[in-house]
C-alpha positions in Angstrom: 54.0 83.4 41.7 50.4 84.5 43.1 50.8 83.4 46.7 47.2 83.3 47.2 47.1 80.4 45.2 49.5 78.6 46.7 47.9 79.5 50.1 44.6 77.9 49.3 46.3 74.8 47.9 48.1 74.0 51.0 45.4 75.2 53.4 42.8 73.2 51.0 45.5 69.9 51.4 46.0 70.2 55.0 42.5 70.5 56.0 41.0 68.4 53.7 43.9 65.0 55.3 42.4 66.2 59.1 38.8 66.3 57.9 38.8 63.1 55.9 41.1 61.1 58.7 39.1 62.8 62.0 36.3 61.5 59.8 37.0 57.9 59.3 38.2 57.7 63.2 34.4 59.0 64.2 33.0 56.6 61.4 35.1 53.7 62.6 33.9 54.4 65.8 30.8 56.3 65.6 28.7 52.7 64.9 28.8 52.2 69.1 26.6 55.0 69.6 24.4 54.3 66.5 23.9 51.4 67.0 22.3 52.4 70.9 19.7 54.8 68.9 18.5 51.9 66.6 18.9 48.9 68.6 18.5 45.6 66.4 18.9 47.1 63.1 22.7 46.6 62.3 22.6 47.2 58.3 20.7 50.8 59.1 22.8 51.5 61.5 25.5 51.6 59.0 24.3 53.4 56.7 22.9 55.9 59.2 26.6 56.3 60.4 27.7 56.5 56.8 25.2 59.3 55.6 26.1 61.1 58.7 29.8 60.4 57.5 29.2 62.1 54.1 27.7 65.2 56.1 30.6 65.3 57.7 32.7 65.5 54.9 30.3 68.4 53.1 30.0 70.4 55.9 33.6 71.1 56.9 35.0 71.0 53.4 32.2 73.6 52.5 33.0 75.8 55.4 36.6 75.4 54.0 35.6 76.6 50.9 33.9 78.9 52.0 36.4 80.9 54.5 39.1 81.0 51.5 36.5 84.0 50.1 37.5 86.0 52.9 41.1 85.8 52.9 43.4 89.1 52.3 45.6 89.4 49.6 49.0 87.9 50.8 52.4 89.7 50.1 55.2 87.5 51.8 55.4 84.1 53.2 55.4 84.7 56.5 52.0 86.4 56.3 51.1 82.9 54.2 52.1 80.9 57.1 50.2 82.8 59.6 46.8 82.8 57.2 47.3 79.0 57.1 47.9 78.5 60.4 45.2 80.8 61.3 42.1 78.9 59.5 43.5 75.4 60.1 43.0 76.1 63.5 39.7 77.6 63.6 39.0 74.6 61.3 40.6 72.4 64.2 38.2 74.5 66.4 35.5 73.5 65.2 35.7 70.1 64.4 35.9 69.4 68.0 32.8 71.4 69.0 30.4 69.9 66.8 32.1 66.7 67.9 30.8 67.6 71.5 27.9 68.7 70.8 26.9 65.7 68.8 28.4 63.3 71.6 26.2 66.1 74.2 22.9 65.3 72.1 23.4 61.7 71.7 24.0 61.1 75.5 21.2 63.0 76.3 18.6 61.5 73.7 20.0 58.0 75.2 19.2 59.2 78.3 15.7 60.3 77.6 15.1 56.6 75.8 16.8 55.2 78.6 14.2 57.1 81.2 
């Protein structure tokens, strides 16, 4: 069995559950700060939190894509485990820091329209 295939299944699996369920969680609660950018305009605001949802999604899953076309060809499991592990958690990484930045950029533009 080609074990880079079965490598980018499961790093493809795994990533793809934390992107899509670290993505509802800053949907679900992502409206709150929307919804201070365009005060008054609740149906926008949805939709403005949902297209920034679907971003989301391409972005990371792209960049997931996209980091399997630099992967070595793997010879034994343990070197599988340790690829996976590997780009999950610069995937992890990430995830977080464009989460703080955005939450950086939104507090300051609230500031600024705040001011």
């Amino acid at each position: 069995m080609n074990l880079n295939i079965l490598s980018y299944s499961i790093y493809f699996t795994i990533t793809a559950i934390i992107i899509f369920v670290v993505g509802q969680i800053l949907y679900k609660n992502g409206n709150v700060f929307v919804s201070q950018l365009i005060p008054n305009h609740e149906e926008l605001c949805k939709k403005v939190n949902k297209n920034l949802l679907i971003g989301y999604y391409l972005l990371n899953l792209g960049y997931c894509a996209i980091t399997i076309l630099s992967w070595e060809k793997i010879e034994s499991i343990n070197q599988l485990i340790r690829i996976i592990a590997y780009k999950t958690s610069i995937i992890l990484f990430l995830i977080g820091i464009l989460h703080y930045l955005n939450i950086f950029i939104i507090t300051n533009y609230l500031k600024k329209l705040i001011n």
